[in-house]
C-alpha positions in Angstrom: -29.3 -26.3 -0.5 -30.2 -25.5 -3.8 -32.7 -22.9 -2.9 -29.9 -21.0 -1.0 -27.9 -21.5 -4.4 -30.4 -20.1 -6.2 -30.9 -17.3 -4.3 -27.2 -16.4 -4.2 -27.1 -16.9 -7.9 -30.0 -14.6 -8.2 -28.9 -11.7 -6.0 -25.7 -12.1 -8.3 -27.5 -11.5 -11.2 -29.4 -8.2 -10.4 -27.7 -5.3 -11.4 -29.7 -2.9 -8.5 -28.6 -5.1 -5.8 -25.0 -3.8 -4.5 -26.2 -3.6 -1.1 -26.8 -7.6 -0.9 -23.8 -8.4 -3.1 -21.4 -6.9 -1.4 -22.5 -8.3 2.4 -22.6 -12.0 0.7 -19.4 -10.9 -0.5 -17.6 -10.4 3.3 -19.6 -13.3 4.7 -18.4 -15.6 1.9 -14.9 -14.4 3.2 -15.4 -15.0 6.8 -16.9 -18.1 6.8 -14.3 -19.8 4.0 -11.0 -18.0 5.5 -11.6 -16.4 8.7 -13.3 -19.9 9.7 -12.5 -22.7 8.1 -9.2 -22.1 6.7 -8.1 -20.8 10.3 -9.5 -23.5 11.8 -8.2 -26.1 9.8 -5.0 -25.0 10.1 -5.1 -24.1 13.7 -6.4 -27.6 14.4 -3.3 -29.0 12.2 -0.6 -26.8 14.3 -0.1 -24.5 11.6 -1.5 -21.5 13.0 2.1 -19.5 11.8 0.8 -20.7 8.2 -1.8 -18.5 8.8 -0.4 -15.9 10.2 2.7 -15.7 8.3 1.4 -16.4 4.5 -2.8 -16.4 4.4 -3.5 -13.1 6.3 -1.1 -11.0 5.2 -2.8 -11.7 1.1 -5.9 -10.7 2.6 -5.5 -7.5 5.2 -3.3 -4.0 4.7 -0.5 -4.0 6.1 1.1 -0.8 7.3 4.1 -0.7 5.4 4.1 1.0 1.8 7.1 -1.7 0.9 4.5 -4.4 1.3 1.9 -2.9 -0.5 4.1 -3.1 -3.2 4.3 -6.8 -2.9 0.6 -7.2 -2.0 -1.4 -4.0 -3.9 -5.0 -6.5 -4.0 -5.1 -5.7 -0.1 -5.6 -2.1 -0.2 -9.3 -4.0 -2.0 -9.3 -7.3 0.3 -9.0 -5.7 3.5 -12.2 -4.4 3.9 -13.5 -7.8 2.5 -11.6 -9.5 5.1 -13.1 -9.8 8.9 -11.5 -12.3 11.6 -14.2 -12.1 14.5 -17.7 -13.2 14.3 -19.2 -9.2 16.4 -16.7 -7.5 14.0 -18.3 -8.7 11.0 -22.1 -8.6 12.2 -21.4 -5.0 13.3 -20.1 -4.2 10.0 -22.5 -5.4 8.2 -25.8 -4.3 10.3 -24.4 -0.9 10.0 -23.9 -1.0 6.2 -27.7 -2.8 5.9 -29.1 -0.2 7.9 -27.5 3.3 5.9 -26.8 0.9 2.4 -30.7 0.9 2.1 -31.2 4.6 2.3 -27.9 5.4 -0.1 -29.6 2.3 -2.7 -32.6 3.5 -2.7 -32.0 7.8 -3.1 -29.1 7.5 -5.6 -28.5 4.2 -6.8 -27.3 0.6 -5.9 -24.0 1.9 -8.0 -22.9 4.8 -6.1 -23.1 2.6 -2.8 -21.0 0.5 -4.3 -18.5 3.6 -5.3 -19.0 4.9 -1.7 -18.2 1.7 0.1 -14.9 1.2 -1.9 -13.9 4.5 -1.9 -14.2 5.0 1.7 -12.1 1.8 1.9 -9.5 2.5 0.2 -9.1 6.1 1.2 -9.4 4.4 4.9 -6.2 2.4 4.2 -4.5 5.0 2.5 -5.1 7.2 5.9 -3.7 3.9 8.3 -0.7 3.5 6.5 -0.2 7.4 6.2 -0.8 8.2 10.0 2.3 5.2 11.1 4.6 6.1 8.5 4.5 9.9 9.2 3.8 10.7 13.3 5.8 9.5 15.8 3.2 8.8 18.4 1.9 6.0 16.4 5.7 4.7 15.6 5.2 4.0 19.3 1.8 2.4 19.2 4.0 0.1 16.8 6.6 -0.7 19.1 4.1 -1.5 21.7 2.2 -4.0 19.1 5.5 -5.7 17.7 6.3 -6.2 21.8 3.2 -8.1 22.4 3.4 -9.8 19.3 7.0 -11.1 19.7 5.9 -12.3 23.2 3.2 -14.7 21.8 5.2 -18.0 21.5 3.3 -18.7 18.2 5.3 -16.0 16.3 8.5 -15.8 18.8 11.0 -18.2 16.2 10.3 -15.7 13.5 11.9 -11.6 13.2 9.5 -9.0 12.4 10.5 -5.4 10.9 8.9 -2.2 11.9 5.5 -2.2 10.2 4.8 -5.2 7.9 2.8 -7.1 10.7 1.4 -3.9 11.6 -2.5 -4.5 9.6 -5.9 -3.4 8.6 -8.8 -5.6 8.5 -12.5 -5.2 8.2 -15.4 -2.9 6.2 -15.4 -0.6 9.1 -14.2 2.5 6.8 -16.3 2.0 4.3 -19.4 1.2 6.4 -18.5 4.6 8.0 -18.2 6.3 4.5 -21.8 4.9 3.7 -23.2 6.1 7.1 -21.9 9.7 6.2 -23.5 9.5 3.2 -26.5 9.0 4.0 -26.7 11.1 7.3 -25.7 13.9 5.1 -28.0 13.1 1.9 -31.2 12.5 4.6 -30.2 13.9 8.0 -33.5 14.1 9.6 -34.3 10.6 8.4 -34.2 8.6 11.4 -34.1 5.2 12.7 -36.1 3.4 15.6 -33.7 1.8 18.5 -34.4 -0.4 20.8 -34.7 1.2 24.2 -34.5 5.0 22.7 -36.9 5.3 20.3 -36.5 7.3 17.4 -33.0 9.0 16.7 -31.7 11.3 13.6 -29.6 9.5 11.3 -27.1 12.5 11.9 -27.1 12.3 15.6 -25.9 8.4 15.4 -23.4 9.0 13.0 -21.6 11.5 15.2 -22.2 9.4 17.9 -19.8 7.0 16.0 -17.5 9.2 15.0 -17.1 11.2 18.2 -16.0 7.5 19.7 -13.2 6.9 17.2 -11.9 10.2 17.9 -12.0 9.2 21.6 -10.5 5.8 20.4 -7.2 7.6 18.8 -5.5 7.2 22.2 -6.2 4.1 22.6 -4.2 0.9 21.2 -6.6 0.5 18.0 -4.9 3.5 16.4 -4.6 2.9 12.8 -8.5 1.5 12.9 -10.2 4.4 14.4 -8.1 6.6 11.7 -9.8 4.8 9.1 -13.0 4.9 10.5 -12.4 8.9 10.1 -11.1 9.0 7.1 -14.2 6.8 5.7 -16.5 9.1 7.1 -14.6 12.0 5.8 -15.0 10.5 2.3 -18.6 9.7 2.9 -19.1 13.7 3.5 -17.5 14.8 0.3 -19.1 12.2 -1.5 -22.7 13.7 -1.0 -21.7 17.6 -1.2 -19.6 17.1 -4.3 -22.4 15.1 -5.8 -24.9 18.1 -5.2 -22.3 20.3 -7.0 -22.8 18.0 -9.8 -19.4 16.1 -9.2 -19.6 12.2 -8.7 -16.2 11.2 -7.7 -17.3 7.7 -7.5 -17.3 7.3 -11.3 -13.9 6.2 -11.6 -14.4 3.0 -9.1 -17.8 3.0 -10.8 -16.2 3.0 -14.4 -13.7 0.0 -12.8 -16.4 -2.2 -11.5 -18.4 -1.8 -14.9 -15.1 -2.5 -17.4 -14.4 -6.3 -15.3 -18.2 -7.0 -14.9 -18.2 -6.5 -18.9 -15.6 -9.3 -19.4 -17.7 -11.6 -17.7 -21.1 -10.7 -19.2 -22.4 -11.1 -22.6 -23.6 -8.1 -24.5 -27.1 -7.9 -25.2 -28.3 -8.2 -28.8 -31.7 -6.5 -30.1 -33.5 -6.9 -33.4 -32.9 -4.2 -35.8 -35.8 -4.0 -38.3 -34.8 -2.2 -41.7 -36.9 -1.4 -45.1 -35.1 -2.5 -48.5 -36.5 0.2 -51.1 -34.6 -1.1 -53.9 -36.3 -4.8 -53.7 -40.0 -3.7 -54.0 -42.4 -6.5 -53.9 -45.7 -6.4 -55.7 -47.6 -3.1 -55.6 -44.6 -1.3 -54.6 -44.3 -2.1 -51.1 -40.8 -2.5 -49.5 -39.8 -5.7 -47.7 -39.3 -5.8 -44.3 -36.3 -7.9 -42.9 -35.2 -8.1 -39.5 -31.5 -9.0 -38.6 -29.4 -9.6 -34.9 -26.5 -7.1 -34.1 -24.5 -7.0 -30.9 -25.6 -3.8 -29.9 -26.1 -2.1 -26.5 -29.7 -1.5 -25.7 -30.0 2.0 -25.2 -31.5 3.6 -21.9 -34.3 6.2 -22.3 -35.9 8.6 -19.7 -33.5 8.7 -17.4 -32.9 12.2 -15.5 -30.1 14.7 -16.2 -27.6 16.1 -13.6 -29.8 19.3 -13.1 -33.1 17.5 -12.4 -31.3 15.9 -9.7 -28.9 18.8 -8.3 -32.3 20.1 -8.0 -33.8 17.3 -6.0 -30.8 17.0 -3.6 -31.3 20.8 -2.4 -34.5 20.4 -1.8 -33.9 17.4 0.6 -31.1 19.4 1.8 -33.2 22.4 2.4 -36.6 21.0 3.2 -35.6 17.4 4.5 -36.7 14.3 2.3 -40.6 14.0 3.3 -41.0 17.3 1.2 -40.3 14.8 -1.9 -43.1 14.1 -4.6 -43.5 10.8 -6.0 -42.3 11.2 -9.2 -39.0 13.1 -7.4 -38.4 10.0 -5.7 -38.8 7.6 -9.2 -36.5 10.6 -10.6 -33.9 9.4 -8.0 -33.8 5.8 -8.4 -34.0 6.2 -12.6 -30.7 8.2 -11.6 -28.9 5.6 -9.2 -29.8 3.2 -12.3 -27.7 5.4 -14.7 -24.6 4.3 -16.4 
C-alpha cells in the first residue's frame, strides 16, 4: 500500500506529468463518489440523498440559475463519471491522444486543452436547452421519465435544474482534435484493423455525435462537438503564435504557487571594499527566495516554424533536435 502511495505522491510531484495527474484525478472521483459514496448511501435507502444533494455539487446542470448557486461544476463535471465503461472510455481515449499532445507541446498545454474543451463543452449544453426548442422537448421527455422513477416521484422538479452534464468526454474530444490536427498522419495500431490515421478516428467520433444529436443524449453529444471544436482552434491558433490556453494555464500555475514553496539559490557576491591580504576581495555566499531562472528554451518563431513543417510535411520529417525544441517548449512557463 505504500508503494501505490508513493507512486501517487510521486506522479503528483512532477511538473511534466498532466497526462497521469489528471486520469488519477477522475479515478480518485469515481471510485470515492461515484462508488462508495453511492453505494453507501444506496445500501442505507438514501439514494434521493444522492440524487438530490451529492450529484448535483459535482455534475452541470442545465440551468444558468443553478450555475449561479453551483459555479465549481462547470470544473467538477468533467471530473465527475457515474459508470464504470464511461470512465474507462474516457480515459483510454485521453491516454492514447494525451501522450502525443504531452509529448509535441507540453504536459501544460494538455492540461489547458482538456479544461478548456470542458468548460466550453458545458457552456455549449447549457446554451443548446436554453435557446432551441427541440431540445426544450428532449427536456420534457427526460423530466417524464424521471418523475416516473418512484425514487424521485415525492419531490417537484423545474424545467432544467435536473437536466446534467457529467463526464471528461468534451475535453477528451478537445485533446483528440488536438492532436489529430497537430500530427494527422500519426496513426495508431487497432486491434482487428491495423493501422489507422489519427485524423480518420477522430472523425470517426465526431461523425457519431453528430448522428447522436437526434437521439436522447442531446446535451452530451453537443459537448462532445463543441470539445472538438475547441481542440481545432487550439492547434491553428497556436501555429499563428496565439496560445489561448494561457489563461487556464496562468490559473492552474497562480493555486499550484500557494501550495508550493519557492525555490531558493545561492547568490555568490564579491565585497571590494573589505579586501583581505594582498588585495583580494572576499567571497561570501548568501540564500534569497528567488525564482531559478530557465535558460535555452525556444522562442515562439522557432516553434511556429516547427509546427508548419509538421503541418506541411507530416511529423517523421522532424530532426532530433526539432523534437527536443518541442518539449523544451511544452516545458515553458
Amino acid at each position: 500500500m505504500s508503494s501505490i502511495q508513493d507512486d501517487i505522491k510521486s506522479a503528483f510531484r512532477r511538473t511534466d506529468n498532466s497526462l497521469v495527474q489528471i486520469i488519477l484525478v477522475n479515478v480518485a472521483i469515481f471510485l470515492v463518489i461515484g462508488v462508495l459514496v453511492k453505494t453507501i448511501l444506496g445500501l442505507s435507502g438514501l439514494t434521493a440523498v444522492y440524487q438530490l444533494y451529492i450529484r448535483p455539487n459535482f455534475a452541470l446542470s442545465a440551468d444558468f440559475k443553478t450555475l449561479l448557486f453551483h459555479p465549481w461544476t462547470i470544473i467538477t463535471y468533467f471530473f465527475f463519471h457515474e459508470n464504470l465503461f464511461h470512465i474507462l472510455g474516457n480515459m483510454l481515449g485521453l491516454y492514447w491522444f494525451g501522450q502525443l499532445i504531452e509529448e509535441y507541446i507540453g504536459s501544460k498545454r494538455l492540461t489547458a486543452i482538456y479544461v478548456l474543451g470542458g468548460i466550453i463543452s458545458g457552456i455549449f449544453f447549457m446554451l443548446i436547452y436554453f435557446l432551441l426548442p427541440l431540445y426544450q422537448t428532449g427536456i420534457y421527455n427526460l423530466i417524464q421519465s424521471f418523475n416516473s422513477n418512484p425514487v424521485y416521484a415525492p419531490y417537484p422538479f423545474p424545467n432544467l435544474e435536473h437536466v446534467t452534464l457529467l463526464g471528461a468526454s468534451g475535453g477528451v474530444f478537445a485533446v483528440m482534435v488536438a492532436a489529430s490536427t497537430l500530427l494527422p498522419d500519426h496513426a495508431f495500431h487497432l486491434m482487428l484493423i491495423g493501422r489507422v490515421r489519427i485524423v480518420y478516428i477522430a472523425a470517426f467520433y465526431i461523425l457519431i455525435s453528430f448522428i447522436g444529436l437526434n437521439e436522447s443524449n442531446l446535451g452530451g453529444n453537443i459537448g462532445h462537438l463543441a470539445g472538438a471544436l475547441t481542440g481545432y482552434i487550439y492547434i491553428k491558433q497556436l501555429r499563428h503564435g496565439h496560445d489561448i490556453g494561457k489563461p487556464i494555464r496562468w490559473v492552474i500555475d497562480t493555486v499550484k504557487g500557494f501550495f508550493q514553496p519557492r525555490p531558493t539559490m545561492r547568490v555568490t557576491y564579491r565585497n571590494t571594499s573589505n579586501s583581505g591580504p594582498g588585495g583580494g576581495a572576499n567571497t561570501r555566499t548568501k540564500s534569497v527566495n528567488a525564482p531559478i531562472q530557465k535558460n535555452g528554451t525556444p522562442n515562439q518563431a522557432e516553434i511556429d516554424s516547427i509546427l508548419d513543417k509538421i503541418s506541411r510535411q507530416g511529423i517523421k520529417s522532424l530532426s532530433k533536435d526539432e523534437i527536443q525544441t518541442l518539449r523544451r517548449a511544452g516545458m515553458r512557463d
